[in-house]
matplotlib code that plots the C-alpha trace (Angstrom):
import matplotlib.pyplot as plt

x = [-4.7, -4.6, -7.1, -8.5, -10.6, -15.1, -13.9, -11.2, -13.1, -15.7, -13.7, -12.1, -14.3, -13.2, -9.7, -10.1, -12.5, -10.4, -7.5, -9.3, -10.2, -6.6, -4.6, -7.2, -6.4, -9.2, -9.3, -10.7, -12.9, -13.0, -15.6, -15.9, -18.6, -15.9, -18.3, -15.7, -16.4, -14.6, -14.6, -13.3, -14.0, -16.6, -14.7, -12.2, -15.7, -16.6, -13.5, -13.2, -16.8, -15.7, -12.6, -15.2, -17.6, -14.5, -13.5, -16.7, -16.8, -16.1, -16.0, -13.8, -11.2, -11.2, -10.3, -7.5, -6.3, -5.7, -4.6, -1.7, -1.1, -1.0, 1.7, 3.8, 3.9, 4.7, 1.7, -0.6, -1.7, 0.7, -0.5, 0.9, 3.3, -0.1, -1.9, 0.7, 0.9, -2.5, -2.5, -0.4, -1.5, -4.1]
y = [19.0, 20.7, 24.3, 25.3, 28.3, 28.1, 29.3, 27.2, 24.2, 24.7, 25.1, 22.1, 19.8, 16.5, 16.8, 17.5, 14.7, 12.2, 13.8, 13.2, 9.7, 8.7, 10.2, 9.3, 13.2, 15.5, 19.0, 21.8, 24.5, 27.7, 30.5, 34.0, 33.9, 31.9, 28.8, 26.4, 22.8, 19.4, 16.9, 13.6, 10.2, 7.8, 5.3, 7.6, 8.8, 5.7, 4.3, 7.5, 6.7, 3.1, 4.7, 7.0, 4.2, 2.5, 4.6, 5.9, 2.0, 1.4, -2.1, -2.3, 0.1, -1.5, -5.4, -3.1, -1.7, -5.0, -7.0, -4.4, -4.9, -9.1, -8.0, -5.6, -8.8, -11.4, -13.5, -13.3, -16.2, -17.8, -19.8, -23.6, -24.1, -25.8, -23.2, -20.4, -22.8, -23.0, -18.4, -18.1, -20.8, -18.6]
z = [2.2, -1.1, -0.9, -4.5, -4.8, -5.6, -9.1, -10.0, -8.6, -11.0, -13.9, -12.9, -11.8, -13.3, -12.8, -9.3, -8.8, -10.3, -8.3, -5.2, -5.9, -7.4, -4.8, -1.6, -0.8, 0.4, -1.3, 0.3, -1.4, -0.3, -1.2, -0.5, 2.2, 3.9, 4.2, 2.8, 2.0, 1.5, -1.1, -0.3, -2.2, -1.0, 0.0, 2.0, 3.5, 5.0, 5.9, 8.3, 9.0, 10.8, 12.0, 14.0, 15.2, 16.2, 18.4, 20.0, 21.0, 24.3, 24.1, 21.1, 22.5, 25.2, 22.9, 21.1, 24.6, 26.1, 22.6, 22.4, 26.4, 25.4, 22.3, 24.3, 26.8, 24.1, 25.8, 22.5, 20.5, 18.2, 15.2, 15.1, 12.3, 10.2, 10.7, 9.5, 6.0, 6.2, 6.3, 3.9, 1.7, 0.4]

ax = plt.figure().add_subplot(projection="3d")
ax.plot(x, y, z, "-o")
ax.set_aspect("equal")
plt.show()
């Protein structure tokens, strides 16, 4: 993650918001008081946001945990040739 100073933020606002929409890299701000800050697009936002109530889920953890168990064992589902067309008919 890129650091930029309070100043130089400020001077170069646009370009660093479009940098950190473009590139999907936070940047850090720092300031003198040492109460620093973060800016990071929306969308990066929430898809840390549902990364985060993912894995605060029990339940779903527990799905992933035993779906990569069935994969490492070769004993998952596997699609009939019809239905592979069918996927990647689309």
């Amino acid at each position: 993650m890129d650091s930029i100073s309070v100043n130089q933020f400020r001077a170069a606002l646009k370009e660093c918001v479009e940098k950190v929409i473009s590139q999907h890299d936070p940047l850090k701000v720092t300031r003198r008081n040492g109460a620093d800050f973060v800016v990071v697009s929306a969308e990066d936002w929430e898809r840390e946001q549902e990364t985060l109530r993912i894995l605060q889920s029990s339940d779903l953890m527990q799905q992933i945990s035993e779906s990569f168990a069935t994969h490492l064992n070769q004993q998952g589902y596997t699609p009939s040739t019809e239905e592979m067309d069918e996927i990647f008919s689309l």
